[in-house]
N, C-alpha and C positions, 0 to 999 in steps of 0.2 A: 504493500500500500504506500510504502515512502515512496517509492521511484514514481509512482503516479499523481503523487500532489503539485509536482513545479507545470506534469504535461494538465492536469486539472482547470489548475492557474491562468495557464494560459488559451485554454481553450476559452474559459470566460474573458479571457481581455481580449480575444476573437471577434466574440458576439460583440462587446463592444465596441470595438472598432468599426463592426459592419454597421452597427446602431447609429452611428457619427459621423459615417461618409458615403456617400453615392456609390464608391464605386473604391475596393481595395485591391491594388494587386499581390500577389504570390511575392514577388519578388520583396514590395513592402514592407508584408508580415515578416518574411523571415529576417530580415533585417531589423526588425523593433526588438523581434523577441530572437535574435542571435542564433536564427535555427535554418538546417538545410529547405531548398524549396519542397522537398521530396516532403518533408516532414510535416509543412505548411500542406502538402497536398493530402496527407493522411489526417488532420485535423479538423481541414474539411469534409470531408467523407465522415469523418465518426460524428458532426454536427449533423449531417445532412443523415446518416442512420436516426441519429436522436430525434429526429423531428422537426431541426430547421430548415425550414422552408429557405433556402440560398439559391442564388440564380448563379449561373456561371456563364459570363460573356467572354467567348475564345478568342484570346487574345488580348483582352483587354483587365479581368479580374472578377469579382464577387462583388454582388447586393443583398440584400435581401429582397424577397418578393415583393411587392409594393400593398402595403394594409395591413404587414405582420408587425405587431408589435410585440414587444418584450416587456416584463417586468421591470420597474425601475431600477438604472445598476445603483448601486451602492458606494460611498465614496469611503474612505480611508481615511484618520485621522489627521493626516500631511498632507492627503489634498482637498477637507474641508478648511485646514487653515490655510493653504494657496489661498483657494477663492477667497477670503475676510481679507486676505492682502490684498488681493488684488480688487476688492471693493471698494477700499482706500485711495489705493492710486488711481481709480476711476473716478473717483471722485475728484480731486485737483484734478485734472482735465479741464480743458477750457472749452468745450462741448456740452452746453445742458440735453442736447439729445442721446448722444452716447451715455450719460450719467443716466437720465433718466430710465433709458432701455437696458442698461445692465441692473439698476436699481430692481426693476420690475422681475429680469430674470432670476438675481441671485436671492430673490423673495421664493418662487419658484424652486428654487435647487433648496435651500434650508429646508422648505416641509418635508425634503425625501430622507433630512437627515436622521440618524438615529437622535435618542434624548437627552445622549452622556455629551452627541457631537454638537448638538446644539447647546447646550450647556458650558461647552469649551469657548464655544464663536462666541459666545454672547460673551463670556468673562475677558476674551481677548480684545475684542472692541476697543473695551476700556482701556487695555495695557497697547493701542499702536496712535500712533500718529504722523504723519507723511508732512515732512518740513519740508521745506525749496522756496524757492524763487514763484511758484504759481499763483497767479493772481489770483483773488479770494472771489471775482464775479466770473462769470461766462461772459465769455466774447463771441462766440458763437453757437447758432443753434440749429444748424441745417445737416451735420455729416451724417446721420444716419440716414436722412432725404438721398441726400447724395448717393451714398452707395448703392443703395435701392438701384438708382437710375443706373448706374453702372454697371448691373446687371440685366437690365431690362431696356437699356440703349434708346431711355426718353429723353427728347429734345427739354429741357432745361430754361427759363426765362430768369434773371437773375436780375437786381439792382445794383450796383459797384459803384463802391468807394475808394478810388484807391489811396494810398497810405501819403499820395502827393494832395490829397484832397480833390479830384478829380471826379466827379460824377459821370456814371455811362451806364446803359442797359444793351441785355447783351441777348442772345440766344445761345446756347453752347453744349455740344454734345461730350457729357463728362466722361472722363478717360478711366481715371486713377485718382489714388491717395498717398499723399503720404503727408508725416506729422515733422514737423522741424522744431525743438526747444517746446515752445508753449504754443504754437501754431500748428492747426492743420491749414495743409495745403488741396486743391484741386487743379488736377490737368486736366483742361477739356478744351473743344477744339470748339473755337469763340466764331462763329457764322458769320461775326461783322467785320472781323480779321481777316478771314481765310486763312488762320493756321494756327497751331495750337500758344494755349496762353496758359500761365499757372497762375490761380485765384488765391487769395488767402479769405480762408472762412469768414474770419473776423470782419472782412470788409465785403460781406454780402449783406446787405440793407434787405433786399428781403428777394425771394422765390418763388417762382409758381413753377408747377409741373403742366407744361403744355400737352395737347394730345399728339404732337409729333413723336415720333421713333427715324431712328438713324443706322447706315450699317454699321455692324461693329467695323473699326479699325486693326488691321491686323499685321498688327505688330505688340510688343510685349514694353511695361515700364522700362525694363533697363533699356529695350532699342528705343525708345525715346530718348531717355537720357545720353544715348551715344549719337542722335543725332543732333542731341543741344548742342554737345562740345563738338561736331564738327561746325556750325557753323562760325566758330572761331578758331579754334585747334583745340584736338584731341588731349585729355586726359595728361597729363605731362607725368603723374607717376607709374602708368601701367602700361603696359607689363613689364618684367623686369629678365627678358628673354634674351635681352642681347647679349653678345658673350664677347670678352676683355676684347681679344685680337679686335673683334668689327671694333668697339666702341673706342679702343685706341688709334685706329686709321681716320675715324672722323672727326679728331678732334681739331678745327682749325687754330686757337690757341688753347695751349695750356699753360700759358706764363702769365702769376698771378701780377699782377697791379698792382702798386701803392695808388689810395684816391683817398680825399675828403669828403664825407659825405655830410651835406648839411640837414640841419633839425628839418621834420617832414610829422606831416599828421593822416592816417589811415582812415577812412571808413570803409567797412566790409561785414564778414564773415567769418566764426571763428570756429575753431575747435580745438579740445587738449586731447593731447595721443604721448607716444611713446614709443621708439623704433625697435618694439617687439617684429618677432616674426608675423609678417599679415596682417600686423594690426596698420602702422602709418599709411602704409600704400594704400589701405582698403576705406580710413577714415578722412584722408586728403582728397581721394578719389569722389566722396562722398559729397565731401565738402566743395569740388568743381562742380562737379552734377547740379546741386543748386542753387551754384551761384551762375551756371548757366539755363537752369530750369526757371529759375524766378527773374529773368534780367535782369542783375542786377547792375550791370552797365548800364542802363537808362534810369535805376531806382536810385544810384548813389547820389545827393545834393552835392553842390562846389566842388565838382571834380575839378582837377587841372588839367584831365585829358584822360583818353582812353584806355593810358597804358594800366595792365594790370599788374599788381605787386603780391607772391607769395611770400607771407612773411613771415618768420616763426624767434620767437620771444618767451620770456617769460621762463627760460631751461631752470631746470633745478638743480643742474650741475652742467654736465657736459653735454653731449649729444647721444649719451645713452640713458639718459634720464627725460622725464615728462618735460613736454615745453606744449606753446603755443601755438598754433596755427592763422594766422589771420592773412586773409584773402581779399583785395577789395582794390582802392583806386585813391591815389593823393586828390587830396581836396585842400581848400584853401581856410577851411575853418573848421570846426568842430562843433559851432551851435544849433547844428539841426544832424540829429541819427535818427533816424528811422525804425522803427520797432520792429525786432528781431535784426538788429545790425549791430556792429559795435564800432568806437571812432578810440584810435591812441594817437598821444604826440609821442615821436621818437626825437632821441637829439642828436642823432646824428654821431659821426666820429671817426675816428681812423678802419678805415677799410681797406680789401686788399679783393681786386676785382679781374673774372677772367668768365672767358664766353664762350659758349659751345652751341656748335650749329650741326642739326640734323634730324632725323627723324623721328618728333616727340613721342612715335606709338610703337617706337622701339627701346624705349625702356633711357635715351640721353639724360633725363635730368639727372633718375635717381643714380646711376652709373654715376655721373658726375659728383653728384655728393658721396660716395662712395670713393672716388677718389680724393676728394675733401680731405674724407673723416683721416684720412691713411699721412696727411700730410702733415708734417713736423712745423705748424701753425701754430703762436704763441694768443688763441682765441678767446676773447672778448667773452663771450656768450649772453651777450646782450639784447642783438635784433639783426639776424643774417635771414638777408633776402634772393630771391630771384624775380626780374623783370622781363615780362611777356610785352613787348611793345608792335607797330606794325612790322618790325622784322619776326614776328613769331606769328603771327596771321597764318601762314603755311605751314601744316603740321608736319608739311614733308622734308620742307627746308627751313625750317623755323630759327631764328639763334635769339639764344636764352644767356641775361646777364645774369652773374652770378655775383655775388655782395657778403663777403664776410668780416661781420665784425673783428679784430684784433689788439691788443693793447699798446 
């Protein structure tokens, strides 16, 4: 009877998983629960002995018949306190509709709980609290409107504020989501544009749902994302494929610069990372995507011009410790930022400056800083940049200044 309690186990987290999704495949399950497909294929057999009704579509996976219900599953002491966590963090959200509709569910999921589990939830309540930065009102009220339409590919009528103070009504076939800091975002594809625009919720004054419908768009978020960044150039930290020999044939200088660099003030974009493995490349990467998703080239105030500046600040020591990422465009003052943006003054100072030209979706910059980090540099670790100007417009032939602090 031992050897058959882990295969028991898992036949009920079978049912569940068929309970929870349209459609699971073989290859899936045996991946969740670490088991061969063959095993996955006898497990459904012994369901399908048992009495459940499971449909099997060749080549695609398992459902269940459509109008079989199951008994309600039962949760586990660690994942009814999940859910009380995570009713918390729904709550700071700045979405009264999302709050609302998990409010309403996770009322829902407690009656299924046993009496000792609710007795926990409720004593834990008292003992959480979710501190941060989130502002104590909603700022928006429409993302679960939205998503709806998202799936159901309805034409969209929208009021717009933008954050320039700008009134405009739009029609717009909504794409996607995604949430940046305390913002949700919408990608939809604005009918008065002809092409796509990112909305922020907060500055939707109000919506109606027309009786229009649209073809879906077939393409995926991230290929949208990779066609924000080509129409400027490409991603400058990904991928990181290129290998020594190519990247040292294309370096036109590597001879660093003495320069002065005078006092300078940023508005942009920021993020803190840390040049773990897959972590920087993946959250810088993140951080162009929306600073090409939400234009921020037309949203920044007192720019001095187009050029863009990746800047990173703020090290905790060296370059193998956390530091800052800020992305954004010199301006000429600092008394208008725009919410969800951030503005620093640097002061500028002794710099030592050298340029590489070539092709940004080959991996040049981070190469570059990679030969950086190796160089017997007596480094500042203050505020080392690189500068995307109209000589970087061409992701193909792009050249990228580089700007390192030193003492």
């Amino acid at each position: 009877m031992a050897e058959d309690k882990p295969r028991i186990a898992r036949l009920s987290a079978i049912l569940t998983q068929l309970q929870s999704r349209q459609l699971v495949t073989a290859r899936a399950l045996a991946e969740k629960f670490q088991v061969s497909i063959r095993t996955i294929y006898r497990d459904i057999r012994t369901l399908e002995q048992s009495g459940v009704p499971i449909v099997t579509e060749e080549g695609k996976g398992y459902s269940l018949i459509e109008g079989y219900r199951l008994p309600p599953v039962s949760f586990t002491d660690e994942e009814a306190t999940a859910l009380i966590i995570a009713e918390q963090l729904i709550q700071k959200n700045s979405d009264q509709s999302l709050t609302d509709s998990y409010e309403s569910a996770i009322t829902k999921i407690k009656a299924v709980l046993k009496r000792s589990q609710k007795a926990q939830t409720e004593f834990l309540v008292d003992r959480l609290q979710v501190r941060g930065k989130q502002k104590k009102n909603k700022t928006s009220h429409y993302l679960i409107q939205l998503q709806a339409t998202i799936n159901t590919f309805q034409v969209v009528k929208i009021s717009y504020l933008s954050l320039e103070k700008q009134y405009s009504e739009r029609l717009i076939e909504p794409f996607a989501l995604y949430t940046s800091k305390e913002n949700w975002v919408l990608v939809a594809h604005c009918r008065k544009r002809a092409d796509f625009r990112a909305f922020r919720l907060d500055c939707i004054q109000d919506l109606t749902m027309t009786n229009a419908y649209f073809t879906p768009h077939p393409f995926t978020l991230q290929e949208y994302f990779e066609q924000c960044r080509k129409k400027y150039f490409s991603t400058p930290d990904i991928p990181l494929s290129q290998t020594a020999t190519t990247f040292t044939a294309n370096q036109p200088d590597t001879l660093m610069q003495p320069t002065t660099v005078q006092p300078f003030k940023l508005i942009g974009l920021s993020v803190r990372t840390i040049n773990e493995v897959g972590r920087a490349d993946k959250e810088i990467a993140q951080l162009w995507e929306r600073f090409m998703a939400e234009n921020m080239l037309e949203k920044i105030p007192n720019k001095v011009d187009n050029t863009i500046y990746s800047l990173y600040t703020d090290y905790e020591g060296d370059h193998t410790q956390p530091y800052t990422v800020l992305l954004g465009c010199k301006v000429t003052d600092l008394t208008t930022i725009p919410a969800g943006m951030i503005g620093k003054s640097f002061e500028g100072g002794t710099y030592v400056k050298t340029t590489d030209k070539g092709d940004l979706t080959k991996g040049i910059v981070i190469n570059k800083w990679i030969e950086i980090w190796a160089m017997d540099l007596d480094r500042a670790y203050t505020a080392d940049f690189e500068v995307y100007s109209e000589k970087a417009r061409n992701p193909q032939e792009a050249e990228v200044d580089f700007l390192i602090a030193v003492k």
